[in-house]
C-alpha positions in Angstrom: -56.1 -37.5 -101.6 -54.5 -36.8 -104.9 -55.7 -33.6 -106.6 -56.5 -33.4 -110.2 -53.9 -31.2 -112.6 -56.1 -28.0 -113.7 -55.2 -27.0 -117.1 -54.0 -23.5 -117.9 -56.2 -21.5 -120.4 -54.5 -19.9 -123.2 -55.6 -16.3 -122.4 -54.3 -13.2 -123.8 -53.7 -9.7 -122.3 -54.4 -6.6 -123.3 -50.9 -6.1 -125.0 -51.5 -9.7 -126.5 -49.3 -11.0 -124.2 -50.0 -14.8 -122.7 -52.0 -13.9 -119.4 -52.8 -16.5 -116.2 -55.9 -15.4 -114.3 -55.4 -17.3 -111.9 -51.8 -15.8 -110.6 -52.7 -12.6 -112.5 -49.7 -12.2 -114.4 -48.5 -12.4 -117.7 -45.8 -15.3 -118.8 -42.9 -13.1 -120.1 -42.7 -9.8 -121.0 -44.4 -7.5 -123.1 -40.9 -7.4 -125.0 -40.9 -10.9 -126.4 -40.9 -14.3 -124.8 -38.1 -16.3 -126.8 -36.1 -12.8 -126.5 -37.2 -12.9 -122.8 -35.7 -16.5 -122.8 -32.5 -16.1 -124.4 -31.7 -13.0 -122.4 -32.3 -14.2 -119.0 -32.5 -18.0 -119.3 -29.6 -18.8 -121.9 -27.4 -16.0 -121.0 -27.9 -15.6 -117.4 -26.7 -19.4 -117.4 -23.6 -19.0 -120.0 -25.2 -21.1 -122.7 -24.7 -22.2 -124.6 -20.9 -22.2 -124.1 -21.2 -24.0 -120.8 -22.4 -27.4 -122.2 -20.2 -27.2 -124.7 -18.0 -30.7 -125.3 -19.3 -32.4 -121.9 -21.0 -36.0 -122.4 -24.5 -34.4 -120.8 -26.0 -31.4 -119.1 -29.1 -30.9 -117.1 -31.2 -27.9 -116.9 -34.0 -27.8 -114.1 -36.8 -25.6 -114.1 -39.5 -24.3 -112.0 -42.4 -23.2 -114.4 -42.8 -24.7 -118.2 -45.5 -22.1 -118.9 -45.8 -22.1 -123.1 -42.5 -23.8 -123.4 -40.7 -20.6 -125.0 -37.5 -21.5 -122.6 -37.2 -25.2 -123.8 -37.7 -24.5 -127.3 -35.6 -21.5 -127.1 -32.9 -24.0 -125.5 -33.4 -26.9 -127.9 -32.6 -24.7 -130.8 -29.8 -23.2 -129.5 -28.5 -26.7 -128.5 -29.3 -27.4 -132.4 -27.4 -24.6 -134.1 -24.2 -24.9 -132.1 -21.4 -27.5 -133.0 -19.5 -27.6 -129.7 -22.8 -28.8 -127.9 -23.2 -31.5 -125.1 -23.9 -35.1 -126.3 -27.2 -35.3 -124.1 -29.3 -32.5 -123.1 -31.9 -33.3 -120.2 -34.5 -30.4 -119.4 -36.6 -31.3 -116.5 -39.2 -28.9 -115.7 -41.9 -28.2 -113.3 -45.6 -27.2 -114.1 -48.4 -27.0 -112.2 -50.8 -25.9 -114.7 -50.0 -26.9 -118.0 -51.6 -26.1 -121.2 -53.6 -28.8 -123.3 -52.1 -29.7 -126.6 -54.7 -27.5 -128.2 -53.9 -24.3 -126.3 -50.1 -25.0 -126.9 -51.0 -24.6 -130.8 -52.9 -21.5 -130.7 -49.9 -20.0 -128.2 -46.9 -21.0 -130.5 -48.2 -19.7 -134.0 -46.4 -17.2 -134.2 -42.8 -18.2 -132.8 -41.6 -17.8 -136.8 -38.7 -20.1 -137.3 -39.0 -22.2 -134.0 -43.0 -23.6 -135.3 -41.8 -26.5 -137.0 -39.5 -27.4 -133.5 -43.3 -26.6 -131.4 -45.2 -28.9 -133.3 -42.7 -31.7 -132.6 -43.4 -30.4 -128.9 -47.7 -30.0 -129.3 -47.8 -33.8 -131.3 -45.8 -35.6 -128.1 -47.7 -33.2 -125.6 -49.1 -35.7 -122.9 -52.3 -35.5 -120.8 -53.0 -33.5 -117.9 -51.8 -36.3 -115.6 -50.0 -36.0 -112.1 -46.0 -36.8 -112.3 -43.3 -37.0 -114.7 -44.0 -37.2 -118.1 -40.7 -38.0 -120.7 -40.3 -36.9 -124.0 -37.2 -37.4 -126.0 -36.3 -34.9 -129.4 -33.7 -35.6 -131.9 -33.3 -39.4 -131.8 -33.0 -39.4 -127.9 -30.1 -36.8 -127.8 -32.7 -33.9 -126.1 -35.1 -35.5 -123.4 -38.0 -33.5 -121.8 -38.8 -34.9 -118.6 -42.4 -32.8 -117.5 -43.1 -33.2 -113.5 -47.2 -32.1 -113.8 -48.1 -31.0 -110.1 -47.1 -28.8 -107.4 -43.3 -27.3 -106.9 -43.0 -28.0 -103.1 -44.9 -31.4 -103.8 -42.4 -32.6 -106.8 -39.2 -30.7 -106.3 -38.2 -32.9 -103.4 -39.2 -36.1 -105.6 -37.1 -35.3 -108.4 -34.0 -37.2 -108.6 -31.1 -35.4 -110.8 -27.7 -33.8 -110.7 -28.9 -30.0 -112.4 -26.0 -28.2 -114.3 -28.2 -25.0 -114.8 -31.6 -23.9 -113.3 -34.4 -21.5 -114.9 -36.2 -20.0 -112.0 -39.6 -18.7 -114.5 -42.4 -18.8 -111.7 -44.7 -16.0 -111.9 -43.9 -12.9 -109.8 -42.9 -14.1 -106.3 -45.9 -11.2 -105.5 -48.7 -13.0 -107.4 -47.2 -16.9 -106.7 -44.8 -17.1 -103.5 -45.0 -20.8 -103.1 -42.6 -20.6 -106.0 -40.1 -18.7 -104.2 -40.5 -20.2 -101.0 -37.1 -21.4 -99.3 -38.5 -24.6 -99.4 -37.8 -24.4 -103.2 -34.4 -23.3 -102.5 -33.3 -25.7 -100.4 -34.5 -28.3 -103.1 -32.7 -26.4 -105.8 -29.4 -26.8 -103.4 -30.4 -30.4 -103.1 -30.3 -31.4 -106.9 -27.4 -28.4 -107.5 -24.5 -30.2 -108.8 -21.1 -28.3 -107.5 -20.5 -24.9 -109.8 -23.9 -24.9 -111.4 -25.5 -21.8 -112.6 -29.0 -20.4 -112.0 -30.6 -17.4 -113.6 -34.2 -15.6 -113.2 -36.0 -12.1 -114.2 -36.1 -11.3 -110.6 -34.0 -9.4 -108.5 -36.4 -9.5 -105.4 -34.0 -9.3 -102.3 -35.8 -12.3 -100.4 -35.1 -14.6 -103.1 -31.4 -13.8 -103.3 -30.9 -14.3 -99.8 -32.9 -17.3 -100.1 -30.6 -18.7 -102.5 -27.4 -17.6 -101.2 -28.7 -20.1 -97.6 -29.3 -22.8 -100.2 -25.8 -22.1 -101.2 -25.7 -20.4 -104.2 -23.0 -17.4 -104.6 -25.7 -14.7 -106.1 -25.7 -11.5 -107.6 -27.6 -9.0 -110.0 -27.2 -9.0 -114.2 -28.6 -6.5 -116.2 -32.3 -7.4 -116.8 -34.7 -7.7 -120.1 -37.4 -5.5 -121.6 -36.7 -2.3 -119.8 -36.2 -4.2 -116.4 -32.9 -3.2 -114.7 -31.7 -6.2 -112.5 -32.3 -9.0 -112.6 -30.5 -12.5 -110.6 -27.9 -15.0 -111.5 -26.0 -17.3 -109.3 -23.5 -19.9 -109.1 -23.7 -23.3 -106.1 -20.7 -23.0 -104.2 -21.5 -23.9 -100.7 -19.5 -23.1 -97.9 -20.2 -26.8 -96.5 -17.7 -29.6 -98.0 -19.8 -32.0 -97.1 -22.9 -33.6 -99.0 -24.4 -36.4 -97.2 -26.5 -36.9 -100.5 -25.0 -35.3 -103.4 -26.7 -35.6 -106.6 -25.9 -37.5 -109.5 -23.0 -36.9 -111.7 -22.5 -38.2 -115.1 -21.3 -41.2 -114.9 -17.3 -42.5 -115.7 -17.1 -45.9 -117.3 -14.0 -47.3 -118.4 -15.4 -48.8 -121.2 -19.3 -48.6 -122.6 -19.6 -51.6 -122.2 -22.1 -53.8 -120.5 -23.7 -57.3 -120.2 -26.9 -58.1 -119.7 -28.6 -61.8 -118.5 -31.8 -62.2 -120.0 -33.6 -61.8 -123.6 -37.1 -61.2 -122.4 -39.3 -58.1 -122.3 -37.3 -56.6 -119.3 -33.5 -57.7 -121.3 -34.3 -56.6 -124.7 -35.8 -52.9 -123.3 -32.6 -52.4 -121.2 -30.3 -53.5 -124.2 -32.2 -50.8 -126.6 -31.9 -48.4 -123.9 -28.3 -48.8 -123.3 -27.5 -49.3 -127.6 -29.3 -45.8 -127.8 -26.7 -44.2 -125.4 -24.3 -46.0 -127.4 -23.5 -48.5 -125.2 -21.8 -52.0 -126.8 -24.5 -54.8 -124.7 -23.7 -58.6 -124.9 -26.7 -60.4 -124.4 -26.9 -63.9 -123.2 -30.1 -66.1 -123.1 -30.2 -69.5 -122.4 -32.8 -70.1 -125.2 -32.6 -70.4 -129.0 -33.9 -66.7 -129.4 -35.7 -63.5 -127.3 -39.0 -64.1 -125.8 -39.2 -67.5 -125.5 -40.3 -67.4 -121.6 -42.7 -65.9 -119.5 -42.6 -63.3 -122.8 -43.4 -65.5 -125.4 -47.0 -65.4 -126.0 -48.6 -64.1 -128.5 -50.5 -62.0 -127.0 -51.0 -59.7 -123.5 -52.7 -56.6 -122.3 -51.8 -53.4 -120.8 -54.1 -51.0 -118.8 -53.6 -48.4 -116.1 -54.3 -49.3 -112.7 -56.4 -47.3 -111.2 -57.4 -46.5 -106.8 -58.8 -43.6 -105.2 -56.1 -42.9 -103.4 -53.7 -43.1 -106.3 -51.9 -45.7 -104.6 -48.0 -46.5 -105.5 -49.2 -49.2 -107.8 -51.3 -47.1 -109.8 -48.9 -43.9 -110.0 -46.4 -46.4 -111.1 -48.5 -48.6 -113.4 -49.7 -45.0 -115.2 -45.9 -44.4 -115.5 -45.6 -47.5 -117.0 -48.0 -47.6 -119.3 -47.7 -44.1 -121.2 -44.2 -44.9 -121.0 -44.2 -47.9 -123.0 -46.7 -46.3 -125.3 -44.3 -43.3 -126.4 -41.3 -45.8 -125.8 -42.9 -48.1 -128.6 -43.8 -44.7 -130.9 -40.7 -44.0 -131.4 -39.5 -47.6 -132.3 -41.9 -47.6 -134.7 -40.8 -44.1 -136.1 -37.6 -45.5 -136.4 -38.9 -48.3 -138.8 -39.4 -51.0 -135.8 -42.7 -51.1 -135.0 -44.0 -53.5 -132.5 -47.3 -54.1 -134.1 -49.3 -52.5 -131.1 -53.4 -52.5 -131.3 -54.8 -50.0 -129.1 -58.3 -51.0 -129.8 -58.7 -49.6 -125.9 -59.4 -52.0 -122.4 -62.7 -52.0 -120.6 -62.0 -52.8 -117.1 -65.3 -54.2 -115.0 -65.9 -54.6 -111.6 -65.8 -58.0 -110.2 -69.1 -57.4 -107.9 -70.9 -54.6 -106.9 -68.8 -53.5 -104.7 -65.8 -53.4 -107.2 -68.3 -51.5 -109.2 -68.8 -48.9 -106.9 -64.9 -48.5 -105.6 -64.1 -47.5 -109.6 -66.7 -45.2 -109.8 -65.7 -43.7 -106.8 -62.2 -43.5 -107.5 -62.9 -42.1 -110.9 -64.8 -39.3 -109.4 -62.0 -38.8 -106.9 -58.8 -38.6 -109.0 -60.4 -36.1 -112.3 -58.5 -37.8 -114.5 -58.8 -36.5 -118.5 -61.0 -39.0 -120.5 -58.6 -38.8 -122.9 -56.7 -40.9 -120.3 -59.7 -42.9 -118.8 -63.6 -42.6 -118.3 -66.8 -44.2 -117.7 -68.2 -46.5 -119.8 -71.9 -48.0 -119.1 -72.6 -51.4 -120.3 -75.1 -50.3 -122.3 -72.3 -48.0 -124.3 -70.2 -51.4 -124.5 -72.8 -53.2 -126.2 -73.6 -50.8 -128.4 -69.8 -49.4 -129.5 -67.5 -52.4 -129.0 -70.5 -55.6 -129.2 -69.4 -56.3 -125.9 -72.2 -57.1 -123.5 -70.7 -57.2 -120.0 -73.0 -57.1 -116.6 -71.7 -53.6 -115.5 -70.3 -50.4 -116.8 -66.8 -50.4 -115.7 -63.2 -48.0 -116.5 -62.8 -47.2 -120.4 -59.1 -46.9 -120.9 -59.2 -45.3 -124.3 -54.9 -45.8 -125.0 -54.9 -49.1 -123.8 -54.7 -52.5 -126.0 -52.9 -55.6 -126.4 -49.2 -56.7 -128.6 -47.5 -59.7 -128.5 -44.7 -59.3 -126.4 -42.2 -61.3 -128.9 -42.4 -58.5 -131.5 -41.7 -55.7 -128.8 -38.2 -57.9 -128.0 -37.2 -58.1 -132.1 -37.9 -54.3 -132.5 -35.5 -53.8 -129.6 -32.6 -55.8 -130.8 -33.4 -54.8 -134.1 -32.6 -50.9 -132.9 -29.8 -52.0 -130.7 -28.5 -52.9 -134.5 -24.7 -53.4 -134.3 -24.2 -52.6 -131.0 -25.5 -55.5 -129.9 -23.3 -58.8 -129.5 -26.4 -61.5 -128.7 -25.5 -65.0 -127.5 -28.4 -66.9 -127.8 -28.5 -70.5 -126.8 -26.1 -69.6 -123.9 -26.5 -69.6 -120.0 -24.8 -67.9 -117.4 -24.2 -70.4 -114.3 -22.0 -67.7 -112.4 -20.7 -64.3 -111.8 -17.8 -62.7 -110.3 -16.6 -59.1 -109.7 -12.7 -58.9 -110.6 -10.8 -56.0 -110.9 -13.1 -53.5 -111.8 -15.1 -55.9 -114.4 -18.1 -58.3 -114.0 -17.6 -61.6 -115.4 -19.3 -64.1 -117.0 -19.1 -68.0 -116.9 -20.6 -70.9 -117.8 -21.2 -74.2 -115.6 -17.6 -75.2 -116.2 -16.0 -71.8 -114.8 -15.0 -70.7 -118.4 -15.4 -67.1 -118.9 -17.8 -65.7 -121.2 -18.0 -62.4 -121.4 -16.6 -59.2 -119.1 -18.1 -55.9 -119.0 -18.1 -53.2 -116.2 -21.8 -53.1 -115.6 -23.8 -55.7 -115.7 -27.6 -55.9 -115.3 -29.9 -59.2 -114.9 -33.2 -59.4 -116.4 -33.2 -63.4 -115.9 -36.3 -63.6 -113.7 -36.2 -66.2 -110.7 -32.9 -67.5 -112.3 -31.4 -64.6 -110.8 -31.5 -65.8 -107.4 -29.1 -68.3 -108.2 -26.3 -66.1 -109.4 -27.2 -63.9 -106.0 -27.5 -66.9 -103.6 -26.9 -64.0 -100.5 -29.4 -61.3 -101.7 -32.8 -60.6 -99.9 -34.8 -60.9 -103.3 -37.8 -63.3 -101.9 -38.8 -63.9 -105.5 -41.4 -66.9 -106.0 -42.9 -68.0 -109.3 -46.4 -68.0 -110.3 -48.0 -70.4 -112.8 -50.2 -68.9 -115.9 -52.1 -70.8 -118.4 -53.8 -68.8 -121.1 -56.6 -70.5 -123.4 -57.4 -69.8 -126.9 -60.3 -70.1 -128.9 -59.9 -70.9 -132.5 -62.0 -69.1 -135.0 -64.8 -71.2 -135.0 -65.3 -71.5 -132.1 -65.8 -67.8 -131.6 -68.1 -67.4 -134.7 -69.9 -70.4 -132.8 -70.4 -67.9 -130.0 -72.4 -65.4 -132.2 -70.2 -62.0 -131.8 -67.0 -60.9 -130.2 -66.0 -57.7 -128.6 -63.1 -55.5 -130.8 -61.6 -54.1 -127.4 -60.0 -55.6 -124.3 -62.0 -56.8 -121.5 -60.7 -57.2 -118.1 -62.5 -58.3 -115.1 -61.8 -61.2 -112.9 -60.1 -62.4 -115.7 -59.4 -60.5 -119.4 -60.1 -61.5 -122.7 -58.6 -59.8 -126.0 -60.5 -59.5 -129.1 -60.0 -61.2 -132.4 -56.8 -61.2 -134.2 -56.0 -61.7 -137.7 -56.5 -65.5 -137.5 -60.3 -65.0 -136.0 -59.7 -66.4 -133.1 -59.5 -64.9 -129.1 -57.6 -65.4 -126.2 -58.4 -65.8 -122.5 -56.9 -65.7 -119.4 -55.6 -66.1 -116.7 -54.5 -68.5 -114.4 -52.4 -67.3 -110.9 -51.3 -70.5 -109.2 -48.3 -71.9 -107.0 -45.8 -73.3 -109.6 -45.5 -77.0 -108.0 -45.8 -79.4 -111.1 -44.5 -79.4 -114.8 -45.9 -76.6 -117.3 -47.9 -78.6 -118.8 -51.8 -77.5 -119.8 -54.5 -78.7 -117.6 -58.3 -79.0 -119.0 -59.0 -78.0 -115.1 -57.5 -74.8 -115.9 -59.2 -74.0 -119.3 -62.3 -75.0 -117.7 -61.8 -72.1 -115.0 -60.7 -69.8 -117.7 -63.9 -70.5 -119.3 -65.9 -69.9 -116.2 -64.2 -66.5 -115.8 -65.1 -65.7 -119.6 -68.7 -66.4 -118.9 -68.6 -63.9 -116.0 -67.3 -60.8 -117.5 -70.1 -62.2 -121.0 -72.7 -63.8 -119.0 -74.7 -63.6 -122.7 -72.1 -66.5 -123.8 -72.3 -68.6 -121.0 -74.2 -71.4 -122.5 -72.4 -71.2 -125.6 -69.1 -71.4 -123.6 -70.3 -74.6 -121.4 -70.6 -76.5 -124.5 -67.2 -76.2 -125.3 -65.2 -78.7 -124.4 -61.9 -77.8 -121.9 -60.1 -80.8 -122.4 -59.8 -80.0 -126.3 -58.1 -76.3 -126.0 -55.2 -75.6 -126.0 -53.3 -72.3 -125.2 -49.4 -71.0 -123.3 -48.7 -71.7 -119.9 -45.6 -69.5 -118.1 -44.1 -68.5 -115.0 -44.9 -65.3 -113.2 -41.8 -64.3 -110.6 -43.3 -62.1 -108.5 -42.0 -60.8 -105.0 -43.3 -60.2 -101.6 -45.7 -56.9 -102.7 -46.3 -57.5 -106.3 -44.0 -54.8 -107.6 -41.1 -55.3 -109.5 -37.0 -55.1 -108.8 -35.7 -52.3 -110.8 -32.1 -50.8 -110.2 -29.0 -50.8 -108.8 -28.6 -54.4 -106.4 -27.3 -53.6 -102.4 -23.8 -54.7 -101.3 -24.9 -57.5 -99.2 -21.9 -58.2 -97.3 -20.9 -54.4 -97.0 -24.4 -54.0 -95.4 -23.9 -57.0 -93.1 -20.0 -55.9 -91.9 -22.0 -52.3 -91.2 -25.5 -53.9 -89.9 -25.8 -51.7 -86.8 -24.8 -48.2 -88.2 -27.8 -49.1 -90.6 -30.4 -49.8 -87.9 -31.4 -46.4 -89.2 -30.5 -45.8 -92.8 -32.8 -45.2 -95.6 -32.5 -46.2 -99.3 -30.0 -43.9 -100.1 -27.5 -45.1 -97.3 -27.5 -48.6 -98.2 -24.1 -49.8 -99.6 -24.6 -50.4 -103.8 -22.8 -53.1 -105.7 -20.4 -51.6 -108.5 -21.7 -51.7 -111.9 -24.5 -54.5 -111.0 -28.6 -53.8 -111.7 -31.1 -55.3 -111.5 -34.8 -55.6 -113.8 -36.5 -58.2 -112.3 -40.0 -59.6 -111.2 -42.4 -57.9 -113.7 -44.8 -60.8 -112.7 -48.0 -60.1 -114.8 -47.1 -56.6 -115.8 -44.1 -57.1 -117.9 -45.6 -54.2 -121.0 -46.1 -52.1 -118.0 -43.0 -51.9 -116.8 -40.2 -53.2 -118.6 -40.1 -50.1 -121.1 -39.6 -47.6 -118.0 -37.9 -49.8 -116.2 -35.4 -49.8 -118.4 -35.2 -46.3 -118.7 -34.4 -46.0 -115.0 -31.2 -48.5 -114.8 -30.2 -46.6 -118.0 -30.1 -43.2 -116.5 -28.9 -44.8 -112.6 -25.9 -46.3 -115.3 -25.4 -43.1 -116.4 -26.0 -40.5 -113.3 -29.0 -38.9 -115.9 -32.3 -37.8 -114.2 -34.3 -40.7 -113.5 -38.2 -40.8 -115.3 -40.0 -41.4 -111.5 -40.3 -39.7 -108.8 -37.8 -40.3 -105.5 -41.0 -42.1 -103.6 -41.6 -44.4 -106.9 -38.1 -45.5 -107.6 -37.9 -46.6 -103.4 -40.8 -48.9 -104.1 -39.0 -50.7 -107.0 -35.8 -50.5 -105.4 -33.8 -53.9 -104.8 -32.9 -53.0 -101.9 -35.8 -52.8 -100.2 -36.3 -56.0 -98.2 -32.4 -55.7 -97.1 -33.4 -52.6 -95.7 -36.3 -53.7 -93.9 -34.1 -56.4 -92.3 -31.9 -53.8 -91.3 -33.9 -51.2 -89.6 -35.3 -54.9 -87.7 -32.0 -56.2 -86.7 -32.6 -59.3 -89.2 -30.0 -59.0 -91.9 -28.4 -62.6 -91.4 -31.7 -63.8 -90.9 -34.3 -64.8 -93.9 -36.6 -62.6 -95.3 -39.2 -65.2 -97.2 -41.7 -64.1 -99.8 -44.4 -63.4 -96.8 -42.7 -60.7 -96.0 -44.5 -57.5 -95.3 -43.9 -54.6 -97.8 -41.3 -52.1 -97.4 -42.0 -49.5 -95.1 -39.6 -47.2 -96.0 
């Protein structure tokens, strides 16, 4: 059962100093927290001379507290000129502030205010996992994992250059400075990384030192004498798993197959790390697939169990919302409407299964809440049958104007090739390339990612991807016709179906449609009619209104889905088929991290019907996989996404030269 994040409350001790009740103990000392920080956490790990002229550096830490060590880091990173190009701080909280108690805590931090209230106005909710904010146009990132230590450590997936061990006293909190923790600080240590805390308790170095680290005692802060610094250096040569180190391209250079929600994220990702992307479609322009409607709908998922869809959907979707923030701050915005989804049950026993997994998970309602039909009326003229899950953040874009604001950010980094297809691909000498149907090479580039959809299973005609394609039709209403109806709600409604309020032209959209794709996409009336028969169930109020229309005289966008066997999308680095084939039995027993990995080649594939949810994150995550950063998801998270999931299903079965169809079972890895 997942356990709701309790908020930390911004208490003061006696000496004024920022106090925790629960652990009884104060968050820095009684000397000064940014002193505090700079002594023990920036010193203790040499910085900031030891990121100095490297392409990125990671610092991990257990215990975000008030922030003091981050913003104590981001500055120094700011003031000096020899800094690192990328700086990735990935810290650990289980009890965070809210944005509020942040405020009152960082008023008087003098000169670093102005650098806090950039932190307090990204702040994000008190939700379980990781939570990534980005500073200085993407050259700082702030990944926050919300939870418990021994829960998250061993999900986090990063090579750490320096660690900042700030848990509270190992006397008041010892599940901090359990060896559990220190064997997952070994895990993520990348070789000669440095590691600093106030502490000089003599269970913790010898902790550290089994974990590998070479430790010993610095001179301590605020009248404290020791206190501990360490360097990895195990005695073991060995790593079957070492983490990720940044990553050595011969050129930044890389091609990507595809222009639609999933293409155009990973393009702006890879143009912000300064990446040169040539990007081929097959159509005149971006978006003019399964993307190119004018309009979709993006909402949470939400179970009682907090199920991998719905911790990856929530990922998703505050993602893409901070994702499309900042395009927008950068003068691209996407036109987003967040005029907020109300999610009905489809019977009363749907009804009952979201109230009960609302009461179960705690979730902020700043995040979502209950919403009684009576409140739906009356607020947003929406009169459904049932209360249902208020998603206040959620909304609706058109899909088309997320792609342009992309490319338009990529800006000259981009090389686009519209009107072009890719009929093959071949890995030569180090380099991907490119051809058309007569063999003549288009492009060349050492990685190479394909957002192409179902397309991509015929440039992978031996991968285990068991994609299929689902048909969508969407119908629209014009204006009239939805003045005809007497009133129309101004926020999302989903049920067993969805519909999206008025936009500037007056008129609505429903949908939608999930059938086999076996005919031409053409719009049926058959289909409309059912759309309309789902409309009338989540406003039974417009149902006679709604029969009167006639189906055979709308019209609206009809698409292709590609889905796999589980419903959740192909995202990452694409197995070595025939390497895994040539080793087959040595793999009978190998998990994720074993199977053999294609150079260079990634896949984003498969976002089926939740391409706003998870094309901006999943771009994020190739991005960082191409570039050995800390990914944004947890271990567990990135495994169900993985592409090679299915080959490793057939492998643990003894199946690998056999077919894996799109009834497959889901991973059980």
């Amino acid at each position: 059962m997942p356990r709701a994040i309790e908020s930390a409350a911004p208490v003061l001790s006696d000496q004024g100093v920022p106090y925790s009740p629960t652990y009884d103990d104060v968050y820095h000392s009684t000397a000064g927290g940014l002193a505090q920080a700079r002594h023990v956490f920036l010193g203790g790990n040499g910085l900031p001379g030891n990121w100095a002229g490297r392409e990125q550096f990671v610092i991990v830490e257990t215990g975000f507290g008030q922030g003091l060590n981050f913003l104590a880091t981001w500055q120094a990173w700011r003031d000096d000129p020899h800094r690192c190009r990328r700086l990735h701080f990935v810290s650990i909280e289980k009890h965070p502030f809210t944005r509020d108690g942040l405020a009152q805590l960082h008023a008087g931090l003098g000169d670093l205010v102005p650098r806090a209230q950039i932190l307090q106005a990204q702040w994000p909710d008190a939700l379980p996992g990781l939570h990534r904010l980005t500073f200085d146009d993407g050259a700082v990132t702030l990944t926050l994992a919300f939870g418990d230590v021994q829960a998250l450590l061993p999900k986090l997936v990063a090579g750490a250059d320096a660690f900042y061990l700030d848990g509270f006293s190992p006397a008041r909190n010892a599940d901090m400075w359990s060896d559990t923790v220190f064997r997952g600080l070994g895990r993520l240590a990348r070789i000669g990384a440095t590691l600093a805390t106030y502490t000089a308790a003599g269970f913790v170095r010898r902790g550290l030192q089994a974990a590998g680290f070479d430790v010993s005692k610095a001179p301590g802060f605020g009248g404290k004498r020791d206190m501990t610094v360490a360097r990895f250096a195990p005695a073991w040569k060995n790593r079957r798993h070492a983490p990720p180190e940044p990553a050595q391209w011969p050129t930044r250079h890389a091609i990507v197959i595809g222009a639609g929600l999933a293409g155009c994220a990973v393009t702006e990702r890879l143009a912000a790390r300064g990446w040169r992307v040539t990007l081929f479609d097959a159509h005149a322009g971006p978006a003019r697939q399964t993307s190119g409607h004018r309009a979709a709908a993006m909402h949470a998922h939400v179970s009682a169990d907090d199920s991998l869809l719905s911790r990856l959907s929530r990922a998703g979707n505050l993602h893409a919302l901070r994702a499309w923030q900042a395009l927008a701050e950068a003068g691209h915005p996407v036109d987003w409407h967040g005029c907020g989804v109300l999610q009905i049950g489809e019977d009363d026993a749907d009804h009952a299964a979201q109230r009960a997994a609302l009461d179960a998970l705690g979730f902020p309602e700043s995040f979502v809440r209950w919403m009684s039909a009576e409140e739906a009326a009356r607020e947003h003229g929406a009169p459904v049958p049932r209360g249902g899950l208020w998603f206040p953040q959620g909304g609706w874009v058109a899909p088309p104007d997320i792609c342009r604001a992309q490319l338009a950010a990529a800006g000259d980094r981009l090389d686009a090739r519209f009107g072009c297809r890719v009929a093959g691909i071949e890995h030569r000498d180090g380099q991907w390339q490119v051809m058309d149907a007569a063999g003549a090479l288009l492009a060349s580039a050492p990685v190479l990612v394909l957002a192409n959809a179902h397309e991509a299973e015929s440039l992978l005609p031996d991968h285990l991807l068991a994609l299929r394609r689902v048909r969508g039709q969407l119908t629209d209403l014009d204006a009239g016709q939805v003045q005809a109806l007497g009133g129309w709600p101004d926020c999302v409604v989903t049920g067993a179906g969805y519909l999206l309020p008025r936009g500037e032209a007056g008129g609505a959209r429903v949908g939608s449609s999930y059938e086999p794709d076996d005919g031409p996409l053409v719009e049926s009336a058959a289909v409309h009619a059912a759309n309309l028969a789902r409309l009338a169930g989540l406003l039974p109020g417009q149902a006679a209104g709604l029969s009167a229309i006639d189906p055979a005289a709308l019209h609206g966008y009809v698409g292709v889905r590609t889905v796999t066997h589980n419903r959740l999308p192909l995202i990452g680095r694409l197995p070595d088929v025939s390497q895994a084939r040539d080793h087959a039995a040595s793999l009978r027993g190998a998990h994720l991290r074993d199977v053999p990995r294609l150079p260079g080649l990634y896949a984003a594939l498969a976002y089926a019907s939740r391409g706003l949810t998870w094309a901006a994150l999943g771009a994020e995550l190739v991005a960082c996989q191409i570039e050995g950063e800390p990914l944004p998801l947890e271990a567990d998270l990135a495994d169900a996404i993985d592409p090679a999931r299915l080959l490793l299903r057939a492998l643990r079965h003894g199946q690998v030269a056999g077919a894996v169809g799109p009834d497959a079972g889901p991973d059980d890895d």
